[in-house]
Gaussian input, Z-matrix of N, CA and C with variables (Angstrom, degrees):
# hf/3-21g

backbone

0 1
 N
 C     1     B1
 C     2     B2     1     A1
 N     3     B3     2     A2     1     D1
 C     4     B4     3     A3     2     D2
 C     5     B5     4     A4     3     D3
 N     6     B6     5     A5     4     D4
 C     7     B7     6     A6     5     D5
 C     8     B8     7     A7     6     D6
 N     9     B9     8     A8     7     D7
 C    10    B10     9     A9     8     D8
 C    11    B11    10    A10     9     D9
 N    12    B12    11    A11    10    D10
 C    13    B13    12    A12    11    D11
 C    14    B14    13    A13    12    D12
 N    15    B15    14    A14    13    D13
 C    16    B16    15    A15    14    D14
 C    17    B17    16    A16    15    D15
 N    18    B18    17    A17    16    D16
 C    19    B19    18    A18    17    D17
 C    20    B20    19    A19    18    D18
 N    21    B21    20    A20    19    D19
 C    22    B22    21    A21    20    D20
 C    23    B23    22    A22    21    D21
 N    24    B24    23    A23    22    D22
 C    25    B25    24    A24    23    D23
 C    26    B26    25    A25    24    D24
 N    27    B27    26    A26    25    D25
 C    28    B28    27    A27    26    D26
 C    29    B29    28    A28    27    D27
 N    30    B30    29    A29    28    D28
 C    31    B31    30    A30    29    D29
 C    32    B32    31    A31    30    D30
 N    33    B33    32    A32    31    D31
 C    34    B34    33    A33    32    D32
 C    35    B35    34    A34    33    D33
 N    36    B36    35    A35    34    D34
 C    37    B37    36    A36    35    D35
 C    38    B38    37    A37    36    D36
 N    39    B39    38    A38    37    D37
 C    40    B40    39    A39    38    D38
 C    41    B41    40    A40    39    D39
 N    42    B42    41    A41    40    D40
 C    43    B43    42    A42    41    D41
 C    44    B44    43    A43    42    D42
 N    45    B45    44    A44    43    D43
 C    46    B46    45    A45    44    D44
 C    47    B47    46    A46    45    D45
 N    48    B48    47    A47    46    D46
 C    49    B49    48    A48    47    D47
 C    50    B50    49    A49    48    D48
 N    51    B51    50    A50    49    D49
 C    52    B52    51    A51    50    D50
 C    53    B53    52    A52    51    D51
 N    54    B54    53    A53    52    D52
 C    55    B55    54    A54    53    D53
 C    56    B56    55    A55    54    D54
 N    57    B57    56    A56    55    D55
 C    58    B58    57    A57    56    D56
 C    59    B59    58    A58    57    D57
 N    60    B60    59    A59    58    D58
 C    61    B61    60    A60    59    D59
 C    62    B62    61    A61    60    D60
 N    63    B63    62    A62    61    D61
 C    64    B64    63    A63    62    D62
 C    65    B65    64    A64    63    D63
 N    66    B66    65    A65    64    D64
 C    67    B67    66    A66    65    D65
 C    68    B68    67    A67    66    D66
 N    69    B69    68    A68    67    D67
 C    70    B70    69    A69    68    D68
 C    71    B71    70    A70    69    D69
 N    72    B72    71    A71    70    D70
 C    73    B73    72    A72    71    D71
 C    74    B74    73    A73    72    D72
 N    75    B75    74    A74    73    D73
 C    76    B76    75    A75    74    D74
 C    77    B77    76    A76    75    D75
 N    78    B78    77    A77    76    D76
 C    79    B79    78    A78    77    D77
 C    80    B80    79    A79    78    D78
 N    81    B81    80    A80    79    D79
 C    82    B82    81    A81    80    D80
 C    83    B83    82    A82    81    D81
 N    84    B84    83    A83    82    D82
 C    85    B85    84    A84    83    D83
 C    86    B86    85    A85    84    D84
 N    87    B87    86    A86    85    D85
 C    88    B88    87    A87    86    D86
 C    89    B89    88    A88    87    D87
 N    90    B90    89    A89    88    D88
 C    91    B91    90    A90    89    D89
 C    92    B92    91    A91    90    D90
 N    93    B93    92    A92    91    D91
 C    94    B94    93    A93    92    D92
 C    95    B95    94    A94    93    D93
 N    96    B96    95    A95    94    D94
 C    97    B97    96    A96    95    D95
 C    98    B98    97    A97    96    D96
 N    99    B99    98    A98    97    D97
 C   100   B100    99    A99    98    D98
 C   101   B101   100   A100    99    D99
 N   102   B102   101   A101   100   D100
 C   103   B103   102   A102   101   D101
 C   104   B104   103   A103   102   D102
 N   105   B105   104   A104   103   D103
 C   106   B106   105   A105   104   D104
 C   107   B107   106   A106   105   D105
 N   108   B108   107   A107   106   D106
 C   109   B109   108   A108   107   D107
 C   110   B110   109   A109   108   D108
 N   111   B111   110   A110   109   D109
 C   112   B112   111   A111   110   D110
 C   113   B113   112   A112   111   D111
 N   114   B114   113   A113   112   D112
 C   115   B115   114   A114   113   D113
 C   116   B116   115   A115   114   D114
 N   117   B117   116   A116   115   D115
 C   118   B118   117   A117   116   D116
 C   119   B119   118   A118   117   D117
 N   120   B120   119   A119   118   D118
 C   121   B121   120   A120   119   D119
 C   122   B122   121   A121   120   D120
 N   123   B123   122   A122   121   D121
 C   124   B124   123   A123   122   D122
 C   125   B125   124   A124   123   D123
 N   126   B126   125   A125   124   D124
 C   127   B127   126   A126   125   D125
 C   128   B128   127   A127   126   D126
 N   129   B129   128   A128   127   D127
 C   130   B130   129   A129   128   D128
 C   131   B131   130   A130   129   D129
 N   132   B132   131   A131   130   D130
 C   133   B133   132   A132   131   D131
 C   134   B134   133   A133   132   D132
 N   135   B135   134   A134   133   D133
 C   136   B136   135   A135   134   D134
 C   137   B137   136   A136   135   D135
 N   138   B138   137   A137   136   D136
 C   139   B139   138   A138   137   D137
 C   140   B140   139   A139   138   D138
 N   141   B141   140   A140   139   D139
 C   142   B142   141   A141   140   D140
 C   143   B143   142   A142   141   D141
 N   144   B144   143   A143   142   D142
 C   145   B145   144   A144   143   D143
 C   146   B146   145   A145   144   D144
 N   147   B147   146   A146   145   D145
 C   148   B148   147   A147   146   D146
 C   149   B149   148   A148   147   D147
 N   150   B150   149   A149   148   D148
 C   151   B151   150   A150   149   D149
 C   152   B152   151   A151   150   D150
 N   153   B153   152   A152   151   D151
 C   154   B154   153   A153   152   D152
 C   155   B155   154   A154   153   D153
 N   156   B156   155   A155   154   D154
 C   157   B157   156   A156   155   D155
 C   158   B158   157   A157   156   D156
 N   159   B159   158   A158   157   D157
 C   160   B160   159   A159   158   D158
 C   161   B161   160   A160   159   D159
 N   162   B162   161   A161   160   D160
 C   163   B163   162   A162   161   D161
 C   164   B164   163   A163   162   D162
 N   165   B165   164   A164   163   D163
 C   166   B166   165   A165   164   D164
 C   167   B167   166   A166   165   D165
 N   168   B168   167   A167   166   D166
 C   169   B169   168   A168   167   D167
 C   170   B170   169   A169   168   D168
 N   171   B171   170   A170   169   D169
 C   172   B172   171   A171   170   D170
 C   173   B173   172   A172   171   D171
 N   174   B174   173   A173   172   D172
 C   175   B175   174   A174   173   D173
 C   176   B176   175   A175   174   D174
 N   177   B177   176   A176   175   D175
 C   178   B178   177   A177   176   D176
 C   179   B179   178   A178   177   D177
 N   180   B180   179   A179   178   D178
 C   181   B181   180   A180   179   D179
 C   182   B182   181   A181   180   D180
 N   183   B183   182   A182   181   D181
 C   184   B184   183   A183   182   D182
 C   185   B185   184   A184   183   D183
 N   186   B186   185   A185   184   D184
 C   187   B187   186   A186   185   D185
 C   188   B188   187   A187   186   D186
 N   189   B189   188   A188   187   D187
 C   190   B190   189   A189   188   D188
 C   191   B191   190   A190   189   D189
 N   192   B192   191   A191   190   D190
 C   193   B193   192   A192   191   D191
 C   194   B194   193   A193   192   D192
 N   195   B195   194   A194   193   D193
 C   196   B196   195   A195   194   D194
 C   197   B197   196   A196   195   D195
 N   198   B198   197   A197   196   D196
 C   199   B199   198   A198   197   D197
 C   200   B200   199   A199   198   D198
 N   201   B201   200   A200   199   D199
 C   202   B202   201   A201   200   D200
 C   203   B203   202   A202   201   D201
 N   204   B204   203   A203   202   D202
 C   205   B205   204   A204   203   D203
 C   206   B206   205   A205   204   D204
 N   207   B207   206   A206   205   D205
 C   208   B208   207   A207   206   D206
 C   209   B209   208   A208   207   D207
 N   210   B210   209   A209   208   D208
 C   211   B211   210   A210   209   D209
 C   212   B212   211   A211   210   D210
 N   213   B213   212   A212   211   D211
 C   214   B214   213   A213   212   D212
 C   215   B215   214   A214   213   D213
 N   216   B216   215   A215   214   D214
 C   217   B217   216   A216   215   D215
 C   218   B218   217   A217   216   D216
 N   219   B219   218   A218   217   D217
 C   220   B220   219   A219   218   D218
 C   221   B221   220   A220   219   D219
 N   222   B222   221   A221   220   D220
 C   223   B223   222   A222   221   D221
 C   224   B224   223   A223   222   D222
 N   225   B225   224   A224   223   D223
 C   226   B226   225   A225   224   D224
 C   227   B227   226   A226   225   D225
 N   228   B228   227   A227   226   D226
 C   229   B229   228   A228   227   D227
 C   230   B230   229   A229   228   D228
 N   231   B231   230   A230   229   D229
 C   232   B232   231   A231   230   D230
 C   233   B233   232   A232   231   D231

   B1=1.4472
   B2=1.5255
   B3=1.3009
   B4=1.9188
   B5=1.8783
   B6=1.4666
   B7=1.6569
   B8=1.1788
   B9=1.1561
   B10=1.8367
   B11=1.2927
   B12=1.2725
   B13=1.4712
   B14=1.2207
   B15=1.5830
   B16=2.1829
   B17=1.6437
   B18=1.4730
   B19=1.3538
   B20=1.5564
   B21=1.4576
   B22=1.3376
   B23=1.6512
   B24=1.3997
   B25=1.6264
   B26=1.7038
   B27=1.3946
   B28=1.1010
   B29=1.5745
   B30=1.7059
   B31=1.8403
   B32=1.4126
   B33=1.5130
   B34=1.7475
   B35=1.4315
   B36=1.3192
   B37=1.5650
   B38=1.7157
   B39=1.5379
   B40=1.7693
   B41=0.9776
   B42=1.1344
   B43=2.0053
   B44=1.6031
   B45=1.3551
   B46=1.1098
   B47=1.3982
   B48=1.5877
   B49=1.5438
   B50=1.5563
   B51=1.4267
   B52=1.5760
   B53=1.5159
   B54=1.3641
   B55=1.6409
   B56=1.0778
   B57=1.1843
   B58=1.3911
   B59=1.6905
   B60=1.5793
   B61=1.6282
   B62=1.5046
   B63=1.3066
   B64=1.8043
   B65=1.6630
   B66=1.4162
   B67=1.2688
   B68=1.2717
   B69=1.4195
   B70=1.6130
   B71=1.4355
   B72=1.5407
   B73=1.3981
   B74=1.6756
   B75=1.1769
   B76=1.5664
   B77=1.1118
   B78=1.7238
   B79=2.0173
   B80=2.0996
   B81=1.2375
   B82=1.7600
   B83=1.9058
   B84=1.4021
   B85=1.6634
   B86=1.1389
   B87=1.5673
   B88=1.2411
   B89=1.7180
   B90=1.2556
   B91=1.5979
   B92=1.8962
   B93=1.4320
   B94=1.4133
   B95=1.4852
   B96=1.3457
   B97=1.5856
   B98=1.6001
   B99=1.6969
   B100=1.7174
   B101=1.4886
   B102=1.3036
   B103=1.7055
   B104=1.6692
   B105=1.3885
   B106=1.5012
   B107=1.1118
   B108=0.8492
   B109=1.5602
   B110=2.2101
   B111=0.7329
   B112=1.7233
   B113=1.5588
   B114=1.5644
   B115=1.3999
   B116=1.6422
   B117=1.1733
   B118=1.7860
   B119=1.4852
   B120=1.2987
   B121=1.3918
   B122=1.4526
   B123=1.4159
   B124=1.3555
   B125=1.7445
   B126=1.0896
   B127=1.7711
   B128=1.6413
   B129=1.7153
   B130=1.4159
   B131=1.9532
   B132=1.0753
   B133=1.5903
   B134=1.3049
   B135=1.2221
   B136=1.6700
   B137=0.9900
   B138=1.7286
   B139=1.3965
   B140=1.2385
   B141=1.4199
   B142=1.0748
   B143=2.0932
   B144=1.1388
   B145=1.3426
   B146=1.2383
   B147=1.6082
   B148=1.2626
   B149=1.6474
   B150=1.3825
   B151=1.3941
   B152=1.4026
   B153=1.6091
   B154=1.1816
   B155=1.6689
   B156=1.4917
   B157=1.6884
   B158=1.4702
   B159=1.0783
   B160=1.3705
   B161=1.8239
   B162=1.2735
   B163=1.7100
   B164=1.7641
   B165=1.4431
   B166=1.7425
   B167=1.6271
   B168=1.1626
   B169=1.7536
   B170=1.9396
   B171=1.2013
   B172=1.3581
   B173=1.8455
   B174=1.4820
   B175=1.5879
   B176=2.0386
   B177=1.4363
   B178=1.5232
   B179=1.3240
   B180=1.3295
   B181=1.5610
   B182=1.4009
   B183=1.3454
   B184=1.6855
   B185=1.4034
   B186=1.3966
   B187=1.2929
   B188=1.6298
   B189=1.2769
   B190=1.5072
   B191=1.5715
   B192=1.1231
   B193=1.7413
   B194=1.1744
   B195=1.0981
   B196=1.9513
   B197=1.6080
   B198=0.9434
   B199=1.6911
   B200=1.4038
   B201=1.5653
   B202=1.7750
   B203=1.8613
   B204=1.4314
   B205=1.2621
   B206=2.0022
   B207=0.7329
   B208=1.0116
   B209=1.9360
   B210=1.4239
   B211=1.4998
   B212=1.3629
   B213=1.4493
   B214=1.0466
   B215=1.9700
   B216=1.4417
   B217=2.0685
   B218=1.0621
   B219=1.7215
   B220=1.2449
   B221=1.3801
   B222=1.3008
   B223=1.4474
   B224=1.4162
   B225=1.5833
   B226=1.5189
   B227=1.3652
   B228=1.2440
   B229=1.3738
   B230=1.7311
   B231=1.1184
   B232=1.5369
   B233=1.5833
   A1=108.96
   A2=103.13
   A3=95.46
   A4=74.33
   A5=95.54
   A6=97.60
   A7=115.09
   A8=106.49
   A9=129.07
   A10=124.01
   A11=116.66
   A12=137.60
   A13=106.75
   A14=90.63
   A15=121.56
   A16=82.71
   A17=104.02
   A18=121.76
   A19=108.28
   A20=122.90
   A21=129.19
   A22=106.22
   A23=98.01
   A24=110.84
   A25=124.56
   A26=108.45
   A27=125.54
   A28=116.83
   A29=98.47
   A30=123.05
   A31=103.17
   A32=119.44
   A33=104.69
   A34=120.65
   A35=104.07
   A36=115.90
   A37=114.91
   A38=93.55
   A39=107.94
   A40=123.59
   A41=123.29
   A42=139.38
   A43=78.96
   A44=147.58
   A45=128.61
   A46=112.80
   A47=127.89
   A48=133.71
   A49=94.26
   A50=116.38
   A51=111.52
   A52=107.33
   A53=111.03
   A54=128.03
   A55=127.62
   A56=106.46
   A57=135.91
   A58=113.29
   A59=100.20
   A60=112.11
   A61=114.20
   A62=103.13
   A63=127.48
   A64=103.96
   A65=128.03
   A66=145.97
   A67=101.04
   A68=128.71
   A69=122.43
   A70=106.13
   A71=104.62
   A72=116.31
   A73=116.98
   A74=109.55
   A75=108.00
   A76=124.19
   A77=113.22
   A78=95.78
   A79=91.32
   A80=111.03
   A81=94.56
   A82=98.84
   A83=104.42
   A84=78.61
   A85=107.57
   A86=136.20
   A87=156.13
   A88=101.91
   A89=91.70
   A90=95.30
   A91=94.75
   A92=104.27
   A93=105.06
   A94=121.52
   A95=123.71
   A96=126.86
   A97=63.12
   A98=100.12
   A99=120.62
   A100=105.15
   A101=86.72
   A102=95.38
   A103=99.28
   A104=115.39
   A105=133.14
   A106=148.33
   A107=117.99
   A108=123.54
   A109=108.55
   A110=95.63
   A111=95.45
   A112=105.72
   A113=100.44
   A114=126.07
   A115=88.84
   A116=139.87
   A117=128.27
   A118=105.70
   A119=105.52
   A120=118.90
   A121=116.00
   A122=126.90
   A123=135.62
   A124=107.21
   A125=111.42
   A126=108.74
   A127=92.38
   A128=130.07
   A129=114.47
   A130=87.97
   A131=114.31
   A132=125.05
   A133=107.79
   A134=134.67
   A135=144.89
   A136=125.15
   A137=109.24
   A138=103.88
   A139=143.33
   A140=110.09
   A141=120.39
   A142=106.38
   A143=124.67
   A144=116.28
   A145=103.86
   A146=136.60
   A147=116.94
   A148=98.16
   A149=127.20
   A150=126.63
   A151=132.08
   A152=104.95
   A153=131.16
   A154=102.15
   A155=106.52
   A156=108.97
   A157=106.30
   A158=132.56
   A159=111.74
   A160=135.10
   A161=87.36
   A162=129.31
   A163=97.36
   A164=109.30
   A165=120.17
   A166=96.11
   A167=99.49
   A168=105.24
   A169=102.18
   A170=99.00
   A171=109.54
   A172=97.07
   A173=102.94
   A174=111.64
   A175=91.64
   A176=95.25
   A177=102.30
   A178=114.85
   A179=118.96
   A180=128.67
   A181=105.51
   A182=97.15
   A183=103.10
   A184=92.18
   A185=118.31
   A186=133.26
   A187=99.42
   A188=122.51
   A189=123.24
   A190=113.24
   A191=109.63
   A192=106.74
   A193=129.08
   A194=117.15
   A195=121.05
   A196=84.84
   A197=152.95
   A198=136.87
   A199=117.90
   A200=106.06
   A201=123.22
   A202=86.21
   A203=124.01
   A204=136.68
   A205=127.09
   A206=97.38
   A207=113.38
   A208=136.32
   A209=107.55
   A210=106.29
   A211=108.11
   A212=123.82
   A213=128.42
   A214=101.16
   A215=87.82
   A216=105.03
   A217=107.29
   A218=109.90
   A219=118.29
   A220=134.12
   A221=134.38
   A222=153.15
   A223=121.06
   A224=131.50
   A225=109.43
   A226=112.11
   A227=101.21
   A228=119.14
   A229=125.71
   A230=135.06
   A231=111.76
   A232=104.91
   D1=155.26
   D2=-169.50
   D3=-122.64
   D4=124.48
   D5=179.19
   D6=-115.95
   D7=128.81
   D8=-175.30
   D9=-69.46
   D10=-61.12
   D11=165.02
   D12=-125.30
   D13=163.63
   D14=169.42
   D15=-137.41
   D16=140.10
   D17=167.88
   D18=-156.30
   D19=-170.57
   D20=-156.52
   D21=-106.60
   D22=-28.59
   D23=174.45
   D24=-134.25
   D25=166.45
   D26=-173.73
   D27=-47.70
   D28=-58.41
   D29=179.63
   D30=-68.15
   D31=-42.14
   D32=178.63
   D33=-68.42
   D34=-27.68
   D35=171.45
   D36=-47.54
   D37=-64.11
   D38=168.04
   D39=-44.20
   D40=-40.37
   D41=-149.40
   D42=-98.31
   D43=-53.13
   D44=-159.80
   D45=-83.36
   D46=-33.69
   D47=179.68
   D48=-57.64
   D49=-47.00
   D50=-158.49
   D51=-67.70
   D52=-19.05
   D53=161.35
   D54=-44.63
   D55=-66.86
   D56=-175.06
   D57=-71.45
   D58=-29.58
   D59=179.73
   D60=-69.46
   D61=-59.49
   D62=157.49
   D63=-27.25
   D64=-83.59
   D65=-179.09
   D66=-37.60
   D67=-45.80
   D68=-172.18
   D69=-139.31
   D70=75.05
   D71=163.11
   D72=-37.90
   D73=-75.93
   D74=-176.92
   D75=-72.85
   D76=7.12
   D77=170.53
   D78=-98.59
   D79=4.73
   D80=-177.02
   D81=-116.08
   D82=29.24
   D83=179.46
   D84=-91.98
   D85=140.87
   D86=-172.06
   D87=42.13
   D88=65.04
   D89=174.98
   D90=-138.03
   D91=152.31
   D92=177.51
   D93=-104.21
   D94=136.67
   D95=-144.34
   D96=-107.70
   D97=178.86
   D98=169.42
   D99=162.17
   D100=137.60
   D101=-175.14
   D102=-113.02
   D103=160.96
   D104=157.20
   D105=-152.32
   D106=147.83
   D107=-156.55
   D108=-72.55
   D109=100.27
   D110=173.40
   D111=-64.67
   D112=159.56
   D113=178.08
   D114=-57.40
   D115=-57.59
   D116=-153.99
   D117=-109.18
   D118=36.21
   D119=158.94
   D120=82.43
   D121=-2.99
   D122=-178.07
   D123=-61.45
   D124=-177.28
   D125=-171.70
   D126=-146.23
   D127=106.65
   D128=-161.56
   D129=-121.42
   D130=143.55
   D131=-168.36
   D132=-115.68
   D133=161.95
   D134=162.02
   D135=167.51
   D136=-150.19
   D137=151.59
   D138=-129.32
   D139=145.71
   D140=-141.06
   D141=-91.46
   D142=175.11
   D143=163.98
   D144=72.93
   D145=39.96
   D146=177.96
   D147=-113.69
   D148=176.53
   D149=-167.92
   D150=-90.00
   D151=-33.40
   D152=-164.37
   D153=-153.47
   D154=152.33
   D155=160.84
   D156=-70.20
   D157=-33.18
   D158=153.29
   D159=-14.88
   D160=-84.38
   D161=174.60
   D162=-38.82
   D163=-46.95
   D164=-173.02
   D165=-66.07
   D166=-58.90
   D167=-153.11
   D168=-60.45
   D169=-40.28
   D170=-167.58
   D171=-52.86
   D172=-43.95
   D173=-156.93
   D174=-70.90
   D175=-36.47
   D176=-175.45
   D177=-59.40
   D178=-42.82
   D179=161.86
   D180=-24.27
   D181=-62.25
   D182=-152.36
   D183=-55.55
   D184=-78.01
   D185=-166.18
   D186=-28.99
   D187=-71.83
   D188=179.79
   D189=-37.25
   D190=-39.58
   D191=163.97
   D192=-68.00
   D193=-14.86
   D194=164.84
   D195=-98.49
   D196=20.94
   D197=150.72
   D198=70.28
   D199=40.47
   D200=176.60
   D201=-110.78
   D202=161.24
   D203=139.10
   D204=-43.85
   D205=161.04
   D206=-178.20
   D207=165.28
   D208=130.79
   D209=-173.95
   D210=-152.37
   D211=136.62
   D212=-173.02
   D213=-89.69
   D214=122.11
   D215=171.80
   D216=-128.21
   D217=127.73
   D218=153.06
   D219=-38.87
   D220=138.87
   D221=-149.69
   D222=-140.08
   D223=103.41
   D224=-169.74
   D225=-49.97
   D226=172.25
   D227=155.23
   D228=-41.04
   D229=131.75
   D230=170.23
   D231=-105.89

């Protein structure tokens, strides 16, 4: 997962991807956003469906070049 934000809730989680989505139209087209809930209650967002930490970091690059955060974290299995 290439993760965007950590926040305290569900809606700030949302309100900020849809931010971040807006701001960088062409790195989210037909790409899947997804947030989740951590073991200590945190709420972590991105994107989701990528193949490899490879595949993450590369996308994370980008993002870090328009001057948003970004870090690729492992994600279980679903």
């Amino acid at each position: 997962m290439a993760q965007l934000v950590k926040v305290a809730t569900f809606s700030e989680a949302a309100e900020t991807l849809d931010l971040i989505k807006a701001k960088y139209p062409s790195l989210f087209e037909n790409q899947s956003l997804v947030i989740r809930r951590e073991s200590g209650g945190a709420y972590v967002g991105g994107l989701g469906g990528l193949k490899s930490a490879e595949e993450a970091e590369q996308f994370c690059s980008k993002v870090r070049g328009g001057g948003a955060s970004c870090q690729v974290v492992a994600t279980p299995r679903e």
